[in-house]
C-alpha positions in Angstrom: 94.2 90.7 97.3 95.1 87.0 98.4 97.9 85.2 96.7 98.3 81.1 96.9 102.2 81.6 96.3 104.1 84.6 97.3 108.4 84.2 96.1 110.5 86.0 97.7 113.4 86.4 96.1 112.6 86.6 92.1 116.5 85.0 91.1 117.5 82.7 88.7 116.3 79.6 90.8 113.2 81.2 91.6 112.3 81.8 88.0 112.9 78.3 87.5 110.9 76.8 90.3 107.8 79.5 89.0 108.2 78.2 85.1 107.9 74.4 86.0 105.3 75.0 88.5 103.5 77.1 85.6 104.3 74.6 83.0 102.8 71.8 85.2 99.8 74.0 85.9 100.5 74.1 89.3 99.1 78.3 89.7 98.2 80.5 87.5 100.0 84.1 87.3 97.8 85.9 88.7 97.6 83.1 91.8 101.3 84.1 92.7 103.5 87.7 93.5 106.9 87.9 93.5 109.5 90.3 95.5 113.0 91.4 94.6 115.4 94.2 95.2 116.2 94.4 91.7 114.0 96.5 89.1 115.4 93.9 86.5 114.2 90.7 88.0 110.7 92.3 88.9 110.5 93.1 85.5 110.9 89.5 84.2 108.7 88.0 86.6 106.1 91.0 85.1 106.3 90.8 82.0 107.7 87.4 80.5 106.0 85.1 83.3 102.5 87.2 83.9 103.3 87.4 88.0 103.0 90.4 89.6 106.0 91.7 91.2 106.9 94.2 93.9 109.5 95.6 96.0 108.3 95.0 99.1 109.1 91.3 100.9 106.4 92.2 103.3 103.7 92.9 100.8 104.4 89.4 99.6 104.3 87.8 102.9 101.3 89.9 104.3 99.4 88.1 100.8 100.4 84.9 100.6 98.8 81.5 101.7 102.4 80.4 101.0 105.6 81.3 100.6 108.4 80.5 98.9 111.7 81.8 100.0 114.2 81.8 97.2 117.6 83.7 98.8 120.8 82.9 98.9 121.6 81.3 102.7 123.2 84.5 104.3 120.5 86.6 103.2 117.6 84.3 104.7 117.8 86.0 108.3 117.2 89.2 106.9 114.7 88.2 105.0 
């Protein structure tokens, strides 16, 4: 499946960017997929926001039309 927005990086920020761009109806849910490293974020992004979530960074950018990377700035090599 094709995703407009893929996040990478399901943190604090992220979450916020996701709710505004929701709120202004920006995307839809299922028009976005998230990847994190924690269980707990995933989870959030799953359940409260509608957005599925994965583990996998690569899944997300192998998905996405367009991503947004939401790391903190020594990660973002890596990533």
């Amino acid at each position: 499946m094709s995703y407009e927005l893929g996040i990478i990086g399901a943190g604090q920020m992220a979450e916020a960017i996701v709710r505004g761009l929701l709120r202004a109806g920006l995307y839809r849910p299922d028009q976005m997929i998230a990847a994190d490293v924690m269980p707990a974020r995933r989870a959030l992004f799953a359940d409260q926001l509608g957005i599925k979530a994965v583990e996998s960074n690569a899944q997300v950018a192998g998905n996405s039309r367009a991503l947004l990377l939401s790391v903190k700035p020594y990660q973002m090599k890596e990533v």
